[in-house]
C-alpha positions as CSV (number, residue, x, y, z in Angstrom):
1,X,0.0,0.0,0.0
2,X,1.8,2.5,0.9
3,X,5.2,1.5,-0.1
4,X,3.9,1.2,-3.4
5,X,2.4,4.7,-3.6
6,X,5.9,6.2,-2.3
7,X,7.4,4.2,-5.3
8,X,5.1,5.6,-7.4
9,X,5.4,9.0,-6.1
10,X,8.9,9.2,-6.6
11,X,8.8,7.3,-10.4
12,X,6.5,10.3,-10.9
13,X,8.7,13.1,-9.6
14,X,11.8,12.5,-11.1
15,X,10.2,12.3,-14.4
16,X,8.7,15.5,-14.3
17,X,12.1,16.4,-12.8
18,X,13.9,14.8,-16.0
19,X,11.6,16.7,-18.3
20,X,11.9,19.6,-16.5
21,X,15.6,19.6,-16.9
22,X,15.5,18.6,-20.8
23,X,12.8,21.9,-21.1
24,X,15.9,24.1,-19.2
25,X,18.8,22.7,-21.3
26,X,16.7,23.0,-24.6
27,X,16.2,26.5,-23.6
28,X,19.8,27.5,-22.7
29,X,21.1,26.0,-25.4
30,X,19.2,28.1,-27.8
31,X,20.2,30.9,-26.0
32,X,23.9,29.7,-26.2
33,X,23.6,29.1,-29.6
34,X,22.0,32.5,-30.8
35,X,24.6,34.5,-28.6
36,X,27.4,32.7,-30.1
37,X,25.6,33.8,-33.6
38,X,25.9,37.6,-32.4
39,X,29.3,37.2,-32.0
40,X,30.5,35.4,-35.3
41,X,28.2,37.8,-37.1
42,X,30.4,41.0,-35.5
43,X,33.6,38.6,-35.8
44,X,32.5,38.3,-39.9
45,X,31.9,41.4,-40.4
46,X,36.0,42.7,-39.2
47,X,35.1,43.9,-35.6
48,X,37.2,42.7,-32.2
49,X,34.7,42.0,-29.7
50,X,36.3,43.1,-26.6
51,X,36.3,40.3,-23.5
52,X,33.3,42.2,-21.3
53,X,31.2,42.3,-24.3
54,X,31.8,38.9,-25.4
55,X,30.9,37.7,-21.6
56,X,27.8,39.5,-21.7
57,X,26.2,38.6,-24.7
58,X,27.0,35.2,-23.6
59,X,25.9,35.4,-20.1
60,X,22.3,36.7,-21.9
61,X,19.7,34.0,-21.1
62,X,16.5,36.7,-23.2
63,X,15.8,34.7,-26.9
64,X,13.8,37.8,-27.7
65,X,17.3,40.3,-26.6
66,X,19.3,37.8,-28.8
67,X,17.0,38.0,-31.7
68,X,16.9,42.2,-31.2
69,X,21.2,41.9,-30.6
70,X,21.5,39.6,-33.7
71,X,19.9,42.7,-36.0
72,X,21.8,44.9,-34.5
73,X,25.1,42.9,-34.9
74,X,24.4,43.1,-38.7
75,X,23.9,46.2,-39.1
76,X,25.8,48.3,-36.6
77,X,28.4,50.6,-38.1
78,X,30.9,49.2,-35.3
79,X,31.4,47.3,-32.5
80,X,31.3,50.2,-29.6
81,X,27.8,50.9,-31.8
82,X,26.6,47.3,-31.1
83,X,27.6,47.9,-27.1
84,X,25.8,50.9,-26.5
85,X,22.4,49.0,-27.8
86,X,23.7,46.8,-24.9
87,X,24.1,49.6,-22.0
């Protein structure tokens, strides 16, 4: 009886555990891999991307701030340009 329902309890927890951990490192690495996509767009286009920005745009966990960064990295006349959108 109740041994079984504490079994069954915790079968049930660390599954939605488990799929609550896939859900967070799905979404991180989306994040990772858009920030990293800001950066090789500024690296492509000539411009050094100085250590504290680099950090920052990879420490950015916001999809929608990477999406609005990534428009920005294509178009901004420099790199100092692209961190003041970041300030």
């Amino acid at each position: 009886g109740q041994a079984r329902g504490e079994t069954i309890g915790q079968a049930r927890g660390e599954t939605i555990g488990q799929a609550r951990g896939e859900t967070i490192g799905q979404a991180r690495g989306e994040t990772i891999g858009q920030a990293r996509a800001v950066l090789r767009i500024l690296a492509t286009r000539g411009f050094h991307v100085p250590e504290p920005l680099r950090v920052r745009v990879l420490a950015c966990n916001d999809l929608a701030m990477l999406d609005r960064w990534l428009a920005v990295a294509m178009s901004a006349p420099s790199v100092e340009a692209f961190g003041r959108v970041l300030e």
